[in-house]
C-alpha positions as CSV (number, residue, x, y, z in Angstrom):
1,X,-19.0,-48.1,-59.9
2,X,-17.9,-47.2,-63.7
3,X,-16.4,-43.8,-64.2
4,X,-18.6,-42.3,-66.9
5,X,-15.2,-40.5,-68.4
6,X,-13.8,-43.4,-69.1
7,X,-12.5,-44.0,-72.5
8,X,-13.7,-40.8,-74.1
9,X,-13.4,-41.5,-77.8
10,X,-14.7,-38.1,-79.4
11,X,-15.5,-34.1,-77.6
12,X,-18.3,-32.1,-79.1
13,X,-19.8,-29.2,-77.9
14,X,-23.4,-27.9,-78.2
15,X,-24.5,-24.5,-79.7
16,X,-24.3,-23.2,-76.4
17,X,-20.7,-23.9,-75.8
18,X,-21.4,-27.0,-73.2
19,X,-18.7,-29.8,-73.7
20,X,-19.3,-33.4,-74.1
21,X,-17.8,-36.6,-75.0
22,X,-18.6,-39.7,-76.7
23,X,-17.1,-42.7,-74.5
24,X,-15.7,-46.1,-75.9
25,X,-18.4,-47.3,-73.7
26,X,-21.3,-45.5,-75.8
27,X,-22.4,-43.2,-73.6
28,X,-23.1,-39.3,-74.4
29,X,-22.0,-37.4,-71.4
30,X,-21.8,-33.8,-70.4
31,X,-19.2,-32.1,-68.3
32,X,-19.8,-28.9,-66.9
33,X,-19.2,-26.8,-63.7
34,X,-15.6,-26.8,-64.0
35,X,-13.8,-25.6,-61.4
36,X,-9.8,-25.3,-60.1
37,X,-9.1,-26.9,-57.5
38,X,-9.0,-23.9,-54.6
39,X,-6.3,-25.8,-52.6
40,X,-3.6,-25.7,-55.5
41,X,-3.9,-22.1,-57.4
42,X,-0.4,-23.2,-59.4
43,X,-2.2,-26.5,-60.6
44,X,-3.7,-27.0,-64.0
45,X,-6.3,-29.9,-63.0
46,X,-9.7,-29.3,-63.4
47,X,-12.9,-30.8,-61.4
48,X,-16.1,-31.0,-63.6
49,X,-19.9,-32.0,-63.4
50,X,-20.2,-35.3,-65.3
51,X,-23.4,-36.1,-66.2
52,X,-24.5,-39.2,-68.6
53,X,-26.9,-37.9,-70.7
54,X,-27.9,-40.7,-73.5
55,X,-26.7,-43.8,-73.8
56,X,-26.0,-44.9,-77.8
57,X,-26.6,-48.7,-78.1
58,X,-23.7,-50.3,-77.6
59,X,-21.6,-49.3,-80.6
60,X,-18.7,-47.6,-80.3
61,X,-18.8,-43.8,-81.4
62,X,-16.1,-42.0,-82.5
63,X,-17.3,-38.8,-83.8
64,X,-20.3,-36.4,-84.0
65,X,-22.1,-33.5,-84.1
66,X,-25.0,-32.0,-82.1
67,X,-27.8,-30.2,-83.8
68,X,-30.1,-28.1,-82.2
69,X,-33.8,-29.0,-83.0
70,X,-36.6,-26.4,-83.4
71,X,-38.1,-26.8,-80.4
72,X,-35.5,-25.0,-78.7
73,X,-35.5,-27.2,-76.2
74,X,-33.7,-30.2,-77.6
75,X,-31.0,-31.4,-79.9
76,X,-30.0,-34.6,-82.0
77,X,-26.4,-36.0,-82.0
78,X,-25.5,-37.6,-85.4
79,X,-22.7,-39.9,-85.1
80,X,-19.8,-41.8,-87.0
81,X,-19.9,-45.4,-85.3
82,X,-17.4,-48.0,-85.7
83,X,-19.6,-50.8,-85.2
84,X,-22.9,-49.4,-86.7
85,X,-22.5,-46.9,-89.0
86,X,-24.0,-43.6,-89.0
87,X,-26.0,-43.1,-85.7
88,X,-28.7,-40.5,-85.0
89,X,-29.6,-40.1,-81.6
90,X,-32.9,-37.8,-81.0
91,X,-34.6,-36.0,-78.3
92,X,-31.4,-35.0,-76.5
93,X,-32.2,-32.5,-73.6
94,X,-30.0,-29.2,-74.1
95,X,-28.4,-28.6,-70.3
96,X,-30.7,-25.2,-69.9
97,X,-33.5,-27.3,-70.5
98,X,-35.9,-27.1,-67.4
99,X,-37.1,-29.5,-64.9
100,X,-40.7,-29.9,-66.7
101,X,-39.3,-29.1,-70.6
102,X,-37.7,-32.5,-70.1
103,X,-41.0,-34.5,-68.8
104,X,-42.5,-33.1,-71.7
105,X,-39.7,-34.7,-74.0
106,X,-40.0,-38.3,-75.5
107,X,-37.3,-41.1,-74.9
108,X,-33.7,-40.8,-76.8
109,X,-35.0,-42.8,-80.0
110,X,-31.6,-44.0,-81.8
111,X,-31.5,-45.1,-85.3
112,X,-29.3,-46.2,-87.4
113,X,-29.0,-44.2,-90.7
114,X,-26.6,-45.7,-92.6
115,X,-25.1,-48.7,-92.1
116,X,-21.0,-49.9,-92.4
């Protein structure tokens, strides 16, 4: 088991406000459903929804931005990397995408724009 929170290196969030991070580990992850933790109303800790949602290559990312695409459907994350250079990671499903937009999407293709 690997915690998929582990090491985040960057936070971005989407046009529609969802949060994500870039791990040290090169993943893209979302977290969402956050929730209190109804047992502790006093406590400031947080539960959320992580969900891996691209994995990068094996770099190590450490800032980005996501970019809605035309279809409406899906996004591309462009990304500083340490090890690589400038990433760009396409074909990213936005979270309100449905069950059948995202059959209909290709693979995450991830290129390598620029290098270091």
């Amino acid at each position: 088991y690997e915690p998929l929170v582990r090491g985040p290196e960057t936070v971005l969030f989407d046009e529609d406000g969802v949060l994500y991070i870039l791990s040290e580990f090169s993943k893209l992850v979302s977290l969402t459903n956050f929730e209190r933790d109804p047992k502790d109303a006093k406590s400031n800790v947080m539960t959320a929804r992580a969900t891996e949602v691209a994995y990068l290559g094996g770099g190590r990312p450490l800032g980005g931005r996501l970019v809605s695409n035309p279809d409406g459907i899906s996004q591309t994350l462009y990304a500083a990397d340490a090890i690589y250079g400038l990433i760009r990671v396409q074909n990213i499903p936005r979270v309100g995408a449905s069950a059948e937009e995202r059959k209909q999407m290709k693979e995450h293709i991830v290129e390598i724009v620029a290098k270091r």
